[in-house]
C-alpha positions in Angstrom: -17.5 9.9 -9.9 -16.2 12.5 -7.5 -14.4 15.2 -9.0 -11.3 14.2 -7.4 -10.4 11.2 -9.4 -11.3 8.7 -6.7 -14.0 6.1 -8.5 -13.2 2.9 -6.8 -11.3 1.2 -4.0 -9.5 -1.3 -5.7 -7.4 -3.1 -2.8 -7.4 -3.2 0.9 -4.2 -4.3 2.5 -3.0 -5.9 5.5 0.2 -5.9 7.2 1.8 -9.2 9.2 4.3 -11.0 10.9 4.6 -14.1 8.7 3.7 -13.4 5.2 3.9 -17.0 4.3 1.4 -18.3 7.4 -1.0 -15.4 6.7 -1.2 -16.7 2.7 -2.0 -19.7 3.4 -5.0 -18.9 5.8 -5.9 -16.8 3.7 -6.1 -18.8 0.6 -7.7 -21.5 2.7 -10.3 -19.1 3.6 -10.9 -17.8 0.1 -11.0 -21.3 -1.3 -8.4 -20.2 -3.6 -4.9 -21.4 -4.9 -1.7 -19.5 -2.8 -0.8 -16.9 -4.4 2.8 -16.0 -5.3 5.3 -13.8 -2.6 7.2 -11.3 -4.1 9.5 -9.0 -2.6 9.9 -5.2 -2.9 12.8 -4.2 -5.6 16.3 -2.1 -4.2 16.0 1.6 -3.8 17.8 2.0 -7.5 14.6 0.4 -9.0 11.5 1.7 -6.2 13.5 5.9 -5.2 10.9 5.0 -2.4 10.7 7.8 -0.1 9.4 7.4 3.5 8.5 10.5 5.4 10.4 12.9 2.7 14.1 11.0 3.2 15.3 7.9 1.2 14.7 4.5 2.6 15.9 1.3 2.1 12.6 -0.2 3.5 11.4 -3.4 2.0 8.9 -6.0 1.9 7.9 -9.1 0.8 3.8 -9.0 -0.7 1.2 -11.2 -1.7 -1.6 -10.4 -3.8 -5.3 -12.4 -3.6 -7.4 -10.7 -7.2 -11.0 -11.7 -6.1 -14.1 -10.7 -8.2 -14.3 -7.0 -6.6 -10.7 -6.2 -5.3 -7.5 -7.0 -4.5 -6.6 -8.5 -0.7 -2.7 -7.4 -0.4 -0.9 -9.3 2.6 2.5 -7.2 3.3 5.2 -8.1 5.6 7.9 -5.7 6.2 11.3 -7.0 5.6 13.7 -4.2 6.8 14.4 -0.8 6.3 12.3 2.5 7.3 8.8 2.0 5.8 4.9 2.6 6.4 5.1 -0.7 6.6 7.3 -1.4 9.9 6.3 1.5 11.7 2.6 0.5 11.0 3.5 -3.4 12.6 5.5 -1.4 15.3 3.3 1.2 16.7 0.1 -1.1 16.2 0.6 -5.0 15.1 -1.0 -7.0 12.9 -3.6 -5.3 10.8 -5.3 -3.8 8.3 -2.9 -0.9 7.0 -4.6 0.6 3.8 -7.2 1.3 1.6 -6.1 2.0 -2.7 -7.6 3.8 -4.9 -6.7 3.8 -8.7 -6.1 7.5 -10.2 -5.7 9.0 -13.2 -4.2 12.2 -12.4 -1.8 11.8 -9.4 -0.7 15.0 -9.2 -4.5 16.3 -9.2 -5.5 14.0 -6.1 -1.9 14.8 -4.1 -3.1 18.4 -4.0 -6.6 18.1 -3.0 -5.3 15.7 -0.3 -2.8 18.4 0.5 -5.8 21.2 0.5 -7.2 19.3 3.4 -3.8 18.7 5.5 -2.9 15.2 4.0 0.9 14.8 2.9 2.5 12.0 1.2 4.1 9.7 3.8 5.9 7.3 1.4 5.9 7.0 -1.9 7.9 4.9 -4.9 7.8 2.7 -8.4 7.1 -0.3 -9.0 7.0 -1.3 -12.6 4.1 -0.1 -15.1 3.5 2.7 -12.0 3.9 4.6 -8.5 2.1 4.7 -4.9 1.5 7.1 -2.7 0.9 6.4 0.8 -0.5 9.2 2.6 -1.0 10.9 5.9 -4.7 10.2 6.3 -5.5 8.3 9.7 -5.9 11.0 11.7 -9.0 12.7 9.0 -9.7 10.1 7.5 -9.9 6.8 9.7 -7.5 5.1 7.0 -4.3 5.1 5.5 -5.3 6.3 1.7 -3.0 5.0 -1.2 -3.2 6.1 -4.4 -1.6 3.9 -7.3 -1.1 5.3 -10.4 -0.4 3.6 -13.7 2.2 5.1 -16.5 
């Protein structure tokens, strides 16, 4: 393991137009029962953040577990978010790689060292995300979930 708390890729996610569609080729692909869609919680529950301002910006998700990681289909619902401007400025698509981490704050400033910024962040329950600011060094949206 790298010294900077990043051991494994743990999901890779996709965002698209029809959440529903996209499940069900998906799970039709895998061989594999569809899995449930759930949609993002309000602001009171998420204080998601989106390029250092509030945002109402939602989404409904699906999530396929497979033996080695976690296929996440997202389809932005409204509201400022990664997640529409991602669909707006390029479509359909892979949006993210996520890593597990055990110290959040520890990864945020090495990313920072190198120029990377949080773009949006919130909670979800039993944790956070980070999305950050990585496409242009990296190739990749990076996000980093953390467990509490």
């Amino acid at each position: 393991m790298g010294s900077n708390g990043l051991k494994r890729i743990t999901q890779v996610a996709m965002v698209v137009r029809d959440i529903e569609k996209a499940r069900d080729v998906w799970a039709e692909l895998l061989g594999v029962e569809k899995s449930p869609i759930i949609e993002t919680e309000s602001w009171e529950k998420t204080h998601m953040m989106f390029k250092g301002a509030p945002s109402e910006g939602k989404a409904k998700l699906t999530f396929f577990k497979l033996e080695n990681i976690v296929l996440e289909l997202i389809q932005p619902v409204g509201g400022s978010s990664t997640w529409q401007d991602f669909l707006e400025k390029h479509g359909e698509g892979i949006h993210h790689i996520a890593f597990n981490v055990e110290n959040l704050e520890t990864v945020l400033e090495k990313f920072g060292k190198m120029g990377i910024e949080a773009e949006q962040k919130g909670d979800f329950e039993g944790g956070c995300y980070v999305y950050t600011s990585s496409k242009s060094k990296l190739g990749a949206i990076i996000e980093l979930l953390y467990s509490t």
